[in-house]
Every structure is written in structure tokens, then in C-alpha cells.
C-alpha positions in Angstrom: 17.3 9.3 21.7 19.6 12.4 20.2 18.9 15.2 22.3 19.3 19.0 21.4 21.9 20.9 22.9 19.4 23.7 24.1 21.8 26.0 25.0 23.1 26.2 21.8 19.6 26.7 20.5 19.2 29.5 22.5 22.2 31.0 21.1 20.9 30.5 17.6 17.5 32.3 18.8 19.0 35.1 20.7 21.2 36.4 17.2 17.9 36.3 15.7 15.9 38.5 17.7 18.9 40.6 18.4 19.2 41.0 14.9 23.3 40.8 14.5 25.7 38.9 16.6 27.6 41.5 18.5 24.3 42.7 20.0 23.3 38.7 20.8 26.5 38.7 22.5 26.2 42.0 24.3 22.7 40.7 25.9 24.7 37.0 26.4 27.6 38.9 28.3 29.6 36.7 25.9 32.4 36.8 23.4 31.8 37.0 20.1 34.0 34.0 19.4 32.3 31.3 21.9 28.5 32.5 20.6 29.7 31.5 16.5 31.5 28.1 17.9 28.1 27.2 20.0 26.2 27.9 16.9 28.6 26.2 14.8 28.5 22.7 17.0 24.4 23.5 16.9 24.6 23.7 13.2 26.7 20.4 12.9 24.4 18.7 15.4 21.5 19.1 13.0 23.1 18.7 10.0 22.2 21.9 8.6 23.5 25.2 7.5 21.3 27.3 9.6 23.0 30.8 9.2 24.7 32.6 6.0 26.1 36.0 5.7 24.7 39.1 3.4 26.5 42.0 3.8 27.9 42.1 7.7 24.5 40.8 8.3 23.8 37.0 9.6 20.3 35.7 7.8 18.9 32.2 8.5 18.6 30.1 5.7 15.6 28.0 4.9 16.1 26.0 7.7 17.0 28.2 9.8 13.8 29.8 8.9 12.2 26.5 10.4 14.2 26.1 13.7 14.1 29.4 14.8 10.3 28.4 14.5 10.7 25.8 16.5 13.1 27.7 19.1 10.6 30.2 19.6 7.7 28.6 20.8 9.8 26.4 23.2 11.4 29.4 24.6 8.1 31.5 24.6 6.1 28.1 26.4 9.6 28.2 28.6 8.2 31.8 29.7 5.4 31.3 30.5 6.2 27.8 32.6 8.5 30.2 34.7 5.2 32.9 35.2 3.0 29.9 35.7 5.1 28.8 38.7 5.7 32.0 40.5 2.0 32.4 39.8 2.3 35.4 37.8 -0.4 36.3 35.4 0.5 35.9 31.9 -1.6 38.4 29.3 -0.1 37.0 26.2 -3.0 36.2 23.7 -3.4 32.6 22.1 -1.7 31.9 18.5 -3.9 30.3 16.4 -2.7 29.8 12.6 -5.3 28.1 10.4 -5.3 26.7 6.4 -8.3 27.6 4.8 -8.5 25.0 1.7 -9.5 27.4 -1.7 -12.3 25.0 -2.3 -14.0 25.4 1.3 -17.0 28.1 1.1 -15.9 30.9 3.6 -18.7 30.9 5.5 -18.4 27.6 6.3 -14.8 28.3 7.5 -16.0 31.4 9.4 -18.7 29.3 11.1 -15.5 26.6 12.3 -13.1 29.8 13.3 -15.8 31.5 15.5 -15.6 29.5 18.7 -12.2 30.5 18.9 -12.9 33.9 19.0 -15.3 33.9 21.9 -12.6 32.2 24.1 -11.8 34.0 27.7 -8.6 34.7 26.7 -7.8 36.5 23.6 -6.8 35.1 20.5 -4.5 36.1 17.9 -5.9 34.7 14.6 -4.2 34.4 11.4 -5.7 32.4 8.2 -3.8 31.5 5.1 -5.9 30.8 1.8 -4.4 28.3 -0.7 -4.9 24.3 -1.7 -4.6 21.4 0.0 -1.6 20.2 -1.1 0.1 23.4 -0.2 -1.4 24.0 3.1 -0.9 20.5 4.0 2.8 21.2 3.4 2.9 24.0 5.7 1.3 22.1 8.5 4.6 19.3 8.3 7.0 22.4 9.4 4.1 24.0 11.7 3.9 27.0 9.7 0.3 26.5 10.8 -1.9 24.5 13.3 -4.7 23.5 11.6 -6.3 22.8 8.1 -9.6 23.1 7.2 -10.7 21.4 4.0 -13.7 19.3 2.7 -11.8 16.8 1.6 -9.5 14.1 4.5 -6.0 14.0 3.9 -4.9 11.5 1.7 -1.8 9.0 2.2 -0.5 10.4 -1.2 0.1 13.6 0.2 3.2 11.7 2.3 2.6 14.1 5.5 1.5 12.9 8.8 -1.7 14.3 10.0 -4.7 13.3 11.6 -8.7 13.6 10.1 -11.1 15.0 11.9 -15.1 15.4 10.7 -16.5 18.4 11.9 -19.7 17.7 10.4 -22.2 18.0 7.5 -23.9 20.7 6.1 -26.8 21.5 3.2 -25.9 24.6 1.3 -28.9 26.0 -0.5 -28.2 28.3 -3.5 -30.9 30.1 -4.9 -32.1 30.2 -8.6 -35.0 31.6 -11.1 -38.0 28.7 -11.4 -37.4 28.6 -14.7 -33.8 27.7 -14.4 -34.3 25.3 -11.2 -36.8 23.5 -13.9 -34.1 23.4 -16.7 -31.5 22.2 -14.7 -34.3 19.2 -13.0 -35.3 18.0 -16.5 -31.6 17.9 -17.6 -31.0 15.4 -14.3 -33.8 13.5 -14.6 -32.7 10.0 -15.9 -30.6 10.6 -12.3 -32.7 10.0 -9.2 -30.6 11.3 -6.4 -29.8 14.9 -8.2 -33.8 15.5 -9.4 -34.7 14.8 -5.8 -32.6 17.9 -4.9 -34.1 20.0 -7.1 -37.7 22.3 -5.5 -40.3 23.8 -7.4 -39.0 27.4 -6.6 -35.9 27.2 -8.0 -33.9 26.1 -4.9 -31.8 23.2 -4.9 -29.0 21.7 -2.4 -25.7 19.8 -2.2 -23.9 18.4 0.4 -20.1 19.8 1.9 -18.4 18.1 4.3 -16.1 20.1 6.5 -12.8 18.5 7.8 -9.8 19.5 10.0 -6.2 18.3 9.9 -3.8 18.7 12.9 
């Protein structure tokens, strides 16, 4: 196994928060020169330009984007071991990113996210709205944690995730008798859907509500 030069990593992270190099280095108590070789040898090690220049400014490319992602949360978790072990309280809320599929009824989704909510410690809850495909991309660079859909993930979509049933649910949707009769004499040569339909207009389909981590 390859491992990560973690110092060099936290070089990389450390220009980022500072927001320009001289400042990283001023915090590092190093010279400008040695930070830009460690993050050179970090960029060669991955095999990716992580940094480019605009202006006097250093930006992070696209995947820089991703690993200072990456280099975040194991610094943050790094943190927060130390706290845990000199038994220091930590008061930093839980991160919780979820994918809301576009085809998922909101409520539905609501009804999933609300347990999280009513955990002990807080929560810090964002949800990002789009299709499957796109959300499920997101999830492969942990841009979010979870994906909730009513549909499983399918091998075509070439990511790596796992499938998870919450459940089943009966929405009801309400319509005028005359329409609910319409609509029951137009399905009548099919079983299944005129058994769905009620006298006052009510009728029912089935959703499915999935998760993929």
C-alpha cells in the first residue's frame, strides 16, 4: 500500500485556509521555499496539479478542490481525536450532506431527514436537489453523504455505493368523484390500477424510498 505523505497534506491545507502562501508559512514558521517544494513532491505523489496561480493568488484546481475535501475532514476528525483524549468537550455540530433525488416527493424526504434533527447533539444539515445521476456523482468525491431516491442505484451508473430500503409508503392524492370515476373506467380492462381507485375520488400509488452511501 502507497501511503500519503501527511505532512505534505497538511501543507497543502494550511495555504488554503490561510488563503496565500506567505501567511501559510507565517503560521508554519517556515520558509516560503520549503512549503512550495513539500507541496510540489505532494502534488507529484498524486499525480495531480493541485494548485494554479491567478493573479499573486494560489487557487486549487478541480482536484484540489477534491483533496482539500478530503484534507479537511481528516484534519478536523484529527481535532477532535486530540479533544477526545484529553477528555475535553467538543461543541462542534454534526455535518450531514444529503442528495434529495428531483423525483422523490419532499415530504417523503422530510419524513427520512427528521430523525437527524432530534439527535442530542446538533446537526448541521445541508440538502442538494438534482437527479440521480448527478447526485450519485457527487457521492463518488463525497461532496455528500447520502442519497435519497426511489429508485436503487444501478451498475450502469459505474459508482460504488450501497442500497438501502427504507421502506414503503401509500401516497393518497385527492380528486373530484367525477374525475376518480373517469380515470377508473379508463383502467378498467387493468385489474391492479381499478382496484386503486375509491368511490370518493381518492386513489393511491406506491413509492419506494431508498438511501445510497
Amino acid at each position: 500500500m502507497e501511503w500519503l505523505n501527511y505532512n505534505h497534506l497538511y501543507y497543502f491545507w494550511k495555504v488554503l485556509r490561510a488563503g496565500s502562501l506567505t501567511r501559510a508559512c507565517e503560521e508554519l514558521r517556515l520558509a516560503p521555499p520549503t512549503v512550495s517544494a513539500q507541496l510540489r513532491r505532494l502534488e507529484q505523489q498524486l499525480g495531480e496539479k493541485l494548485l494554479t496561480k491567478v493573479g499573486r493568488r494560489l487557487v486549487p484546481t478541480e482536484m484540489g478542490q477534491v483533496a482539500f475535501r478530503y484534507a479537511d475532514q481528516i484534519f478536523s476528525l484529527g481535532q477532535e481525536l486530540m479533544d477526545a483524549l484529553k477528555q475535553r468537550s467538543t461543541d462542534k455540530p454534526l455535518r450531514l450532506v444529503v442528495g434529495v433525488d428531483d423525483v422523490l416527493p419532499k415530504e417523503i424526504a422530510q419524513e427520512l431527514i427528521d430523525p437527524a434533527l432530534r439527535l442530542p447533539k446538533p446537526v448541521v444539515l445541508r440538502c442538494h436537489e438534482a437527479n440521480l445521476e448527478a447526485l450519485m456523482a457527487k457521492l463518488a468525491i463525497h461532496e455528500i453523504d447520502i442519497v435519497l431516491s426511489d429508485a436503487a442505484a444501478t451498475p450502469s451508473l459505474n459508482i460504488r455505493a450501497y442500497n438501502h430500503l427504507f421502506g414503503e409508503v401509500s401516497r393518497r392524492l385527492d380528486r373530484h368523484a367525477e374525475a376518480g370515476k373517469k380515470l377508473s373506467s379508463w383502467f378498467s380492462e387493468v385489474p391492479e390500477w381499478r382496484a386503486d381507485f375509491v368511490a370518493d375520488g381518492r386513489y393511491s400509488y406506491p413509492s419506494q424510498a431508498r438511501s445510497m452511501v
